[in-house]
N, C-alpha and C positions, 0 to 999 in steps of 0.2 A: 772258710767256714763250712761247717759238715750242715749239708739239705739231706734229713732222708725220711725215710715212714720210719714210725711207732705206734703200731700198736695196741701195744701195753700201756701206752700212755695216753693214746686217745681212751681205753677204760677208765682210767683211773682219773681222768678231764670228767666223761659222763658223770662220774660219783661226788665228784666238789664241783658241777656246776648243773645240773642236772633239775635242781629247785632252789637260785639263788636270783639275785636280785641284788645289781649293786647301781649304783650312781644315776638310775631311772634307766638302766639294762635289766629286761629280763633274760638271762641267760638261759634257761627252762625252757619259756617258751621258745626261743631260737633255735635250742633244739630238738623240741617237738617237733616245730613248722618243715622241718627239713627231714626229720626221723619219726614220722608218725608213730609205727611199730614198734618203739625202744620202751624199756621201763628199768626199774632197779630188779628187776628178776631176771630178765631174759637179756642183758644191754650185753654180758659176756657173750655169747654164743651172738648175738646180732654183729655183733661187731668184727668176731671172727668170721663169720657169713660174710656181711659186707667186703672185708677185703678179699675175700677169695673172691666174690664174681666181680667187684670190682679192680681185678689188681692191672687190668694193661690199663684201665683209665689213668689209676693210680701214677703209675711208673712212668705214662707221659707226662700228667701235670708235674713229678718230680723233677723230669730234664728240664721242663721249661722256666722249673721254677728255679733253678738254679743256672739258668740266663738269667732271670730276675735279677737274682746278686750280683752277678759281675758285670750288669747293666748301671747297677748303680753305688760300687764298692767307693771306686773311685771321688767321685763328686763328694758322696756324703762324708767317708773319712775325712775329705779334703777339708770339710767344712765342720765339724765336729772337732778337727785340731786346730785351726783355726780360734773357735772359739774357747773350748776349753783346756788347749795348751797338748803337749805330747801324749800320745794313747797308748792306751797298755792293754794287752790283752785280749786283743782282737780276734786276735787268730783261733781263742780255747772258746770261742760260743758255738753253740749247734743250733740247728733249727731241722722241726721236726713237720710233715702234713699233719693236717688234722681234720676228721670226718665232719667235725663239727664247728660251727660259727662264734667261737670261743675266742681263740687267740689269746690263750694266755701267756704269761710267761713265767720264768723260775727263776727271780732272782743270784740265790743261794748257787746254784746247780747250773748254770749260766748256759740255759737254754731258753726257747720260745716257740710257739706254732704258728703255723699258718693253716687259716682254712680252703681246704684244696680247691673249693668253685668259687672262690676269689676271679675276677678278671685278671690277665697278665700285669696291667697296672696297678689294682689295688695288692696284687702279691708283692708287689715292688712298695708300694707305701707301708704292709705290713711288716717287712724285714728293717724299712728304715726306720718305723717307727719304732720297734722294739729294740735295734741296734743301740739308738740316741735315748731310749730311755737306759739298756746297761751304761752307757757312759753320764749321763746325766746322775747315775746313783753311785757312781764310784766316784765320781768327783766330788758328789754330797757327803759321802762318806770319809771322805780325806779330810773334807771340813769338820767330820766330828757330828753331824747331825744326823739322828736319828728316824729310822725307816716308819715313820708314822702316816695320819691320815693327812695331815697338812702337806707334806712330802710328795705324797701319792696326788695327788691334786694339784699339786704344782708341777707333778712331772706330767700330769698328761695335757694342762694348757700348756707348759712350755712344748711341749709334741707340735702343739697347734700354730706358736710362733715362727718356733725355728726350722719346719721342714715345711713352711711358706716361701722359704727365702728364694728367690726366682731363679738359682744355678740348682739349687735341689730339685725343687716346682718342672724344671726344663728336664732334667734329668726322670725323673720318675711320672709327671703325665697324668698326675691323680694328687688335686688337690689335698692337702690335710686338714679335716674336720674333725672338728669337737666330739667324738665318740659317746659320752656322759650327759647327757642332757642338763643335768643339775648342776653342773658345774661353769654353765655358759654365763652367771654373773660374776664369776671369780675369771674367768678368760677376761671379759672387758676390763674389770680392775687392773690385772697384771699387765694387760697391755700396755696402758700409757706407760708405767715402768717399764717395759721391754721398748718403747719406741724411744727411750733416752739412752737407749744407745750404752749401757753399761756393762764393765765385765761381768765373766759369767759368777765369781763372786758374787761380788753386790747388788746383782739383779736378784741373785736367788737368797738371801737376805734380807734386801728388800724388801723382795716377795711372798717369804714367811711372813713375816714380821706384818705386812698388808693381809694376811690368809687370816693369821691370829688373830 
């Protein structure tokens, strides 16, 4: 998997996330708290600034964080085929730094960020977390189900389930937490379905069907 900087892309992060607000995330403010100086006037030329003085920081967090990966490639594949059967396409995802406390990811275009003053463990929770959400949508996908808000909310409590599980947990060193505040009555719902122990099918099934 390609770790490297963009960018182009942390701008174009700043512009769709900049004054948003999803799941009881202010994204805005996260990146205020961290970029006082930035606005939608001046975030181009900040941003090109930024990485020029900060490019050795930059370039060390990148080596490190591509230990990350191959710290925990192994485990989590292990456990991702495991559950949801032969993987495909592992190899075409990229993952990009990012200036900001964002993390989003690109479905479509089948990449993700990470934000570069992460801890070495919470960079290792955010590659896995983003990993198991690509497979998690392509298997949703197979099934024929549609990339909505139910979907989206079920892929990030399931996040909270399955990269608990104690070979992952051991492997990466940074629990997985509920990121969405809003969504922490729908986590306990799914859970008693997730503790019965069902394929990834009929869990996720299920677990629309309990979301609806």
């Amino acid at each position: 998997m390609r770790i490297e900087l963009n960018k182009d892309l942390d701008k174009d992060v700043y512009l769709n996330f900049y004054n948003v607000v999803v799941g009881g995330v202010n994204f805005g403010e996260k990146i205020t708290n961290d970029h006082p100086e930035i606005n939608p006037e001046n975030y181009n030329k900040y941003i090109e600034d930024f990485y020029i003085k900060h490019k050795p920081e930059l370039l060390t967090v990148l080596a490190d964080t591509q230990l990350c990966f191959m710290e925990i490639k192994d485990v989590l594949l292990t456990e991702l085929e495991n559950y949801f059967g032969k993987l495909e396409g592992i190899s075409k995802y990229s993952c990009f730094l990012l200036i900001f406390d964002c993390n989003p990811r690109y479905l479509e275009e089948g990449y993700f960020q990470v934000y570069y003053k992460r801890s070495y463990a919470m960079r290792k929770e955010v590659i896995a977390h983003e990993l198991t959400h690509f497979v998690f949508y392509n298997f949703c996908h197979k099934l024929g189900l549609e990339n909505d808000q139910k979907l989206w909310e079920l892929s990030e409590i399931f996040n909270v389930l399955f990269l608990n599980i104690e070979s992952i947990q051991k492997n990466i060193g940074a629990e997985e937490l509920l990121f969405y505040p809003d969504l922490q009555d729908k986590l306990l719902l799914i859970k008693k379905i997730w503790q019965k122990g069902l394929p990834a099918k009929d869990f996720i099934l299920k677990s629309l069907a309990r979301l609806g």
